[in-house]
C-alpha positions, 0 to 999 in steps of 0.5 A: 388386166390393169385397173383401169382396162378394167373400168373402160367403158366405150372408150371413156374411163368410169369413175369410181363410187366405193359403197361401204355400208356395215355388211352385218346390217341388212338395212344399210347393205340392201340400201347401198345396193338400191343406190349402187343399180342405179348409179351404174350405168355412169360408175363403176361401183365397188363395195367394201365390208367387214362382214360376209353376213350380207355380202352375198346380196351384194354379190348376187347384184353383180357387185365386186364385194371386197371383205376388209380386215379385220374382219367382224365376228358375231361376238364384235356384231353383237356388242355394236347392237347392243351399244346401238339399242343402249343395252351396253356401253362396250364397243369393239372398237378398240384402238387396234380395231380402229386403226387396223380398219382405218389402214385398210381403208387408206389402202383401198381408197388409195388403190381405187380413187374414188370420187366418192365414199358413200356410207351407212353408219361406217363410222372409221370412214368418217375418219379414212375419207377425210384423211385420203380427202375424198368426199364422203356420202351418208344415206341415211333416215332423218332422225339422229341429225341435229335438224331433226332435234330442232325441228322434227317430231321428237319423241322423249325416252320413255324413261323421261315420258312421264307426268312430274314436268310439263312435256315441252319443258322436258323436250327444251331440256332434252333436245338441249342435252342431246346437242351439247353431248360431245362424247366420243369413243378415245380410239376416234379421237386419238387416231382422228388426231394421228391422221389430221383429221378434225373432228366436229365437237359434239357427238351429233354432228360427228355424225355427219358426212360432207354430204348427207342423203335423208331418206325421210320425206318431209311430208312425214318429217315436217321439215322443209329447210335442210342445211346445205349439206342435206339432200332429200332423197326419199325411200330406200329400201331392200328390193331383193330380187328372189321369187314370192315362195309357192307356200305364200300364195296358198295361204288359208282365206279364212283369216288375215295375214300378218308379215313379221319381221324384225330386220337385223337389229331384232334378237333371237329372243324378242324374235322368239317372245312376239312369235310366242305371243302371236301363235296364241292369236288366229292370224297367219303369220309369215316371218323371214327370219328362219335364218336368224334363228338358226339352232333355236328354230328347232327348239321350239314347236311352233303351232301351224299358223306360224310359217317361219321362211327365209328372207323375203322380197318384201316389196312384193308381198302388198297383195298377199298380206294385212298387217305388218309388224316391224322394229321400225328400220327406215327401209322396213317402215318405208315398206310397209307403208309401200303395201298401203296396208297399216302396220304396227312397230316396235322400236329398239332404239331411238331412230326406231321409234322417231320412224314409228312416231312419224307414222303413228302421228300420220295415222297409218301405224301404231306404236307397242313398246318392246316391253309390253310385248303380250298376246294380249297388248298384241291382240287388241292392237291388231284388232284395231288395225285391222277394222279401222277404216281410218287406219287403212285411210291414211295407209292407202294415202301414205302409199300414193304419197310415196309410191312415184318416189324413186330414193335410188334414182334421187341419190343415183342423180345426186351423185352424177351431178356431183361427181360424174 
């Protein structure tokens, strides 16, 4: 069967839309297939990845998943996290990487041709879309954009959070500093260069696509005027399609229920240390991160109010728990606030914790820096989410105010109006 026998529908031929999030990335995988389900009926919808770690999700939604060379080892996982918590400054993008992912991708936009690219943080698309001159899509949070710097509710480093300066001194300095960075890896240059292909100056606006789908709601950002390149879309998150395990519905009444889960950025070893802190405490603690932490599991005696799973269909969990706690992940932070219930986070990089900041000045979240993870700091953070009427207020005020958006519906729209 031929190409295109194969995307006839009814007589009338289905353009193409190629999905390539990072496949090691649980947040913008699940985001692409949210997208993808609701796109179908009027595309075929392919996905591209360097990772099997997630594929199997887009598998099971009955999407052709295509594993691109060369393909990402955990070692080549590990280092990009770390560059993106600013742990370390060596990526795996090397020149040869680079250019071998950028032929691959030429091959496969040439192969398919799609109307569109739609991406997560897939940074050699910025560069193949535009050398094959097809449109390129990226779904993502609001913070990390220059409108976000200039009029969202930035939250300094806490390295610069301190009392020697006045605090929006600081913030002129910094927001001033961010925008003018023009660093770039030498691969994406010299190859951006090699395909003819120009790219923006500075590092923030490198970051932008021809179209740009913000998943942030004004209401929380505080921003109405986008630049003409930016949608609002509103939530996407992971809406996995497995059933709530028989173990969740018989949990003891007796004390709450906390559901901890640190998406793929969170390590074994915080993974472990919250965990540690939390067996102290006398909550129930649901965490799906069973997977992560694979041999380690078995190395550590948990006490029984700890219930270690596999991934959950978080979605589904609002009647069954009181509290999250989350790294601060878009798509895990929409969540929470989906299940009307407060939920206390902990950010591993800067887009983390401009999500937490968004919800902490709403009122219905409360902020723990990683390095003050501790049963105690935990307790009493807990404790007041729990018996604070006004946290679980403004909790059940920021589920109506989300809860009739439809995000995937929005971008599904958005790519139809554009490019069916």
């Amino acid at each position: 069967m031929c190409f295109f026998e194969k995307h006839l529908r009814g007589g009338i031929i289905k353009k193409t839309i190629l999905f390539a999030p990072e496949t090691f990335n649980l947040a913008e995988t699940t985001r692409s297939i949210e997208v993808a389900k609701k796109s179908a009926e009027h595309f075929t919808c392919v996905f591209v990845g360097y990772s099997e770690k997630y594929a199997y999700l887009i598998k099971e939604a009955n999407f052709t998943f295509i594993h691109l060379k060369p393909h990402l080892s955990e070692r080549d996982i590990d280092q990009i996290m770390k560059v993106d918590q600013m742990k370390g400054i060596r990526h795996p993008f090397t020149y040869k990487m680079l250019k071998a992912r950028i032929s691959s991708e030429k091959k496969i936009i040439e192969t398919y041709r799609p109307a569109a690219v739609v991406i997560g943080t897939t940074l050699s698309m910025f560069i193949s879309a535009r050398a094959c001159h097809t449109p390129l899509i990226y779904i993502k949070p609001f913070a990390y954009t220059r409108t976000y710097f200039l009029k969202g509710h930035l939250e300094l480093p806490s390295s610069l959070n301190k009392n020697y300066f006045p605090k929006e001194l600081l913030k002129r300095i910094y927001t001033k500093t961010a925008l003018r960075i023009t660093y770039k890896p030498r691969a994406f240059v010299k190859i951006a260069k090699e395909e003819n292909v120009s790219l923006p100056k500075s590092t923030i606006d490198a970051l932008d696509a021809d179209h740009n789908l913000i998943t942030t709601i004004p209401e929380l950002s505080g921003v109405n005027d986008l630049p003409r390149n930016y949608t609002y879309i509103g939530p996407v998150f992971a809406k996995l399609e497995n059933q709530i395990p028989s173990f969740l519905t018989n949990l003891p009444k007796n004390r709450p229920v906390i559901y901890f889960a640190m998406g793929s950025s969170g390590s074994k070893e915080m993974i472990i240390r919250v965990l540690k802190a939390l067996e102290q405490l006398p909550y129930t603690i649901i965490c799906p991160m069973k997977d992560k932490l694979g041999m380690l599991e078995a190395n550590v005696a948990w006490n029984s109010n700890i219930h270690l799973c596999d991934l959950l269909p978080a979605h589904k969990l609002a009647g069954l728990i009181d509290l999250s706690i989350i790294h601060g992940g878009e798509g895990t932070v929409q969540t929470a606030c989906l299940s009307g219930k407060p939920f206390i986070g902990i950010g591993l990089q800067q887009e983390q914790l401009a999500n937490i900041r968004d919800c902490v000045l709403y009122g219905n979240a409360l902020e723990l820096k990683k390095g003050h993870i501790a049963t105690n700091s935990l307790d009493r953070l807990i404790n007041y989410a729990l018996q604070s009427s006004k946290m679980r207020e403004r909790a059940i005020a920021m589920r109506e105010l989300l809860k009739d958006i439809d995000g995937p519906e929005n971008a599904a729209k958005f790519l139809v109006q554009k490019f069916y």
